[in-house]
C-alpha positions in Angstrom: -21.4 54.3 -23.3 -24.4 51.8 -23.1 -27.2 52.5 -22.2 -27.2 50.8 -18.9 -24.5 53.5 -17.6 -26.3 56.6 -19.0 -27.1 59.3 -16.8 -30.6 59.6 -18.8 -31.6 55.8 -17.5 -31.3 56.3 -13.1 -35.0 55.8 -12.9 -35.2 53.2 -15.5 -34.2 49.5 -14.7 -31.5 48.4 -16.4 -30.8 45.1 -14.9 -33.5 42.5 -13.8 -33.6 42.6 -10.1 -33.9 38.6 -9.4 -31.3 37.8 -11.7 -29.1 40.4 -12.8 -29.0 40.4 -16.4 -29.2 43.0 -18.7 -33.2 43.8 -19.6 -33.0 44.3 -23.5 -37.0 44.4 -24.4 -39.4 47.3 -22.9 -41.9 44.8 -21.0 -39.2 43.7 -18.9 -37.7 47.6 -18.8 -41.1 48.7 -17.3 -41.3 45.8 -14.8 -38.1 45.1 -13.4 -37.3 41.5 -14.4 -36.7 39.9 -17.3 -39.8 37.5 -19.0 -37.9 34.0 -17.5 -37.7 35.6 -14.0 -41.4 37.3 -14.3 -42.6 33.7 -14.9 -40.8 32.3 -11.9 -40.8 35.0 -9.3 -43.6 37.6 -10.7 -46.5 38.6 -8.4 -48.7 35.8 -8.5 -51.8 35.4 -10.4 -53.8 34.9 -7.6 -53.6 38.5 -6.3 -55.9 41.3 -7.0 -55.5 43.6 -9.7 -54.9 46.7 -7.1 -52.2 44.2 -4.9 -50.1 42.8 -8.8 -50.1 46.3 -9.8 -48.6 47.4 -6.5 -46.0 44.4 -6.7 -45.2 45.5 -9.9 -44.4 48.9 -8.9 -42.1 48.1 -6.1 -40.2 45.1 -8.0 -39.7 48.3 -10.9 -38.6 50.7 -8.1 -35.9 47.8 -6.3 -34.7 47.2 -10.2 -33.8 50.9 -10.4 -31.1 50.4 -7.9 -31.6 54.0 -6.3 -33.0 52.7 -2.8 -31.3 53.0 0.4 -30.9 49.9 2.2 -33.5 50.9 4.6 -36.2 51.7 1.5 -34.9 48.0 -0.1 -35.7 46.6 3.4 -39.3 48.2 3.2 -40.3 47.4 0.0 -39.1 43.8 0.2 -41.4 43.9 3.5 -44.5 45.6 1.3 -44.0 42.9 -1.4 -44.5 40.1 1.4 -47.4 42.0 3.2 -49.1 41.8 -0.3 -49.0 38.7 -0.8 -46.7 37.6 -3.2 -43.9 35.4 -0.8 -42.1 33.9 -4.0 -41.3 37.2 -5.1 -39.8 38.1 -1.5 -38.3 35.4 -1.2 -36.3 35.7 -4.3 -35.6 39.5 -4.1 -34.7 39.0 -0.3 -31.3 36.3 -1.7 -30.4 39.1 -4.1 -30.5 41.8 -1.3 -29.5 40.6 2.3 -25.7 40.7 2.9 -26.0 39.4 6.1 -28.5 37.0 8.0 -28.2 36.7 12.1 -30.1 34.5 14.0 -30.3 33.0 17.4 -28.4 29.2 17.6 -28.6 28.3 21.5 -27.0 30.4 23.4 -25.1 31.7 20.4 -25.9 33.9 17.2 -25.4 32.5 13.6 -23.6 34.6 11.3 -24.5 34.0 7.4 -22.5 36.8 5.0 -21.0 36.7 1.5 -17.7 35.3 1.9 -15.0 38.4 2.4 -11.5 37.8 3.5 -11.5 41.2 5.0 -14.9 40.9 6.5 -13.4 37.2 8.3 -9.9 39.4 9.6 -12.0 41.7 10.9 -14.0 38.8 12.7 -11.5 37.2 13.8 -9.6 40.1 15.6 -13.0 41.9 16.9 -15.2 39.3 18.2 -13.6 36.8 20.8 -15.4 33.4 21.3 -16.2 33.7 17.7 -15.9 30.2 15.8 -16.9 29.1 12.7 -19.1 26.2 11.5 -17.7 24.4 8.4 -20.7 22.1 8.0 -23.8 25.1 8.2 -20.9 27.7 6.8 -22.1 30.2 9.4 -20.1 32.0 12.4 -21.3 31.2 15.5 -20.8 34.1 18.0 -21.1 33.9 22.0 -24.2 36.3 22.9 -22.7 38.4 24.7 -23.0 42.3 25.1 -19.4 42.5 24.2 -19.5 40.1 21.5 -22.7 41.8 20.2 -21.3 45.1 20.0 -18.4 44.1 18.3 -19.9 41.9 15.5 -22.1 45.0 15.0 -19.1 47.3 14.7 -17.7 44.6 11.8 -20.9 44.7 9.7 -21.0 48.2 9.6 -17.5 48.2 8.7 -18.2 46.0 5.7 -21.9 46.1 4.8 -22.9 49.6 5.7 -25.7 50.3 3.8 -26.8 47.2 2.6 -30.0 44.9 3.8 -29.8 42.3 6.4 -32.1 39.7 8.2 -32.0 39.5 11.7 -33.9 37.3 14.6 -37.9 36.5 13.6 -36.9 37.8 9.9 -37.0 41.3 10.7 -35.2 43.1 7.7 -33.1 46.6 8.3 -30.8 48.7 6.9 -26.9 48.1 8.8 -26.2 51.9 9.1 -22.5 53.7 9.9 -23.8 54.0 13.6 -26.5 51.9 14.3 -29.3 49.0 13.5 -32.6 50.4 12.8 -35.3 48.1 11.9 -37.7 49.0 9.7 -40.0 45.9 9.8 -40.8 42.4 10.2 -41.1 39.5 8.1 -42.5 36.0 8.4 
């Protein structure tokens, strides 16, 4: 067994959480990401001490991989509201399975492809249709077709961090949507 599956290590990071690669030196253990990712994505230089330790923390605590969605979708909120954007920005493409936004009189769609997740689509949501050129589902916004796009992502991302209108980040549940802050 290696140490990245042993039970001894569920509080320690394993993995760097911008990249996913295994973390083989203790500096990068204690923070989270390995020293290339630290040097690209890292809290800036330009916070305070206070605000970079706090960073710190909460890039160490999303590399642990023990958050619910919900807490990823906080902390990634925290690491914005501190100040450090490039960090966010970074750790928000590693987390959020799904990104919906408003397109007209329609919503865009944006997930990790799924042949299951499209099925699904297809047979739940009428009106849907999908853009080749943006690679995004458009979907009619309509109660009906509202309520039944949200019944497909919980079907297939339950539990994991999405992005909806104004960048609002929350948690896609087994029941429900609940957002747990905004982003911008």
């Amino acid at each position: 067994m290696s140490y990245e599956n042993a039970p001894a290590t569920k509080l320690v990071a394993t993995h760097c959480v911008a990249c996913g690669r295994p973390l083989v030196d203790a500096q990068s253990i204690e923070a989270g990401m390995g020293p290339d990712c630290r040097g690209m994505y890292g809290a800036p230089e330009t916070l305070t001490p206070e605000a970079r330790a706090d960073v710190n923390a909460r890039v160490h605590r999303l590399a642990t991989a023990t958050l619910t969605g919900a807490e990823i979708a906080a902390e990634l909120v925290m690491i914005r509201a501190l100040g450090a954007d490039v960090t966010a920005d970074k750790l928000e493409s590693r987390f959020v399975v799904a990104e919906i936004a408003p397109a007209g009189d329609l919503l865009s769609v944006v997930t990790p492809f799924d042949m299951s997740f499209v099925s699904d689509l297809k047979d739940s949501v009428a009106g849907r249709r999908w853009d080749a050129a943006k690679k995004q589902w458009l979907i009619p916004a309509t109660r009906d077709a509202k309520n039944a796009l949200w019944a497909v992502l919980r079907r297939h991302f339950a539990g994991g961090v999405a992005r909806g209108p104004d960048g609002v980040l929350f948690q896609i549940t087994a029941l429900v949507a609940v957002a747990v802050g905004g982003a911008s």
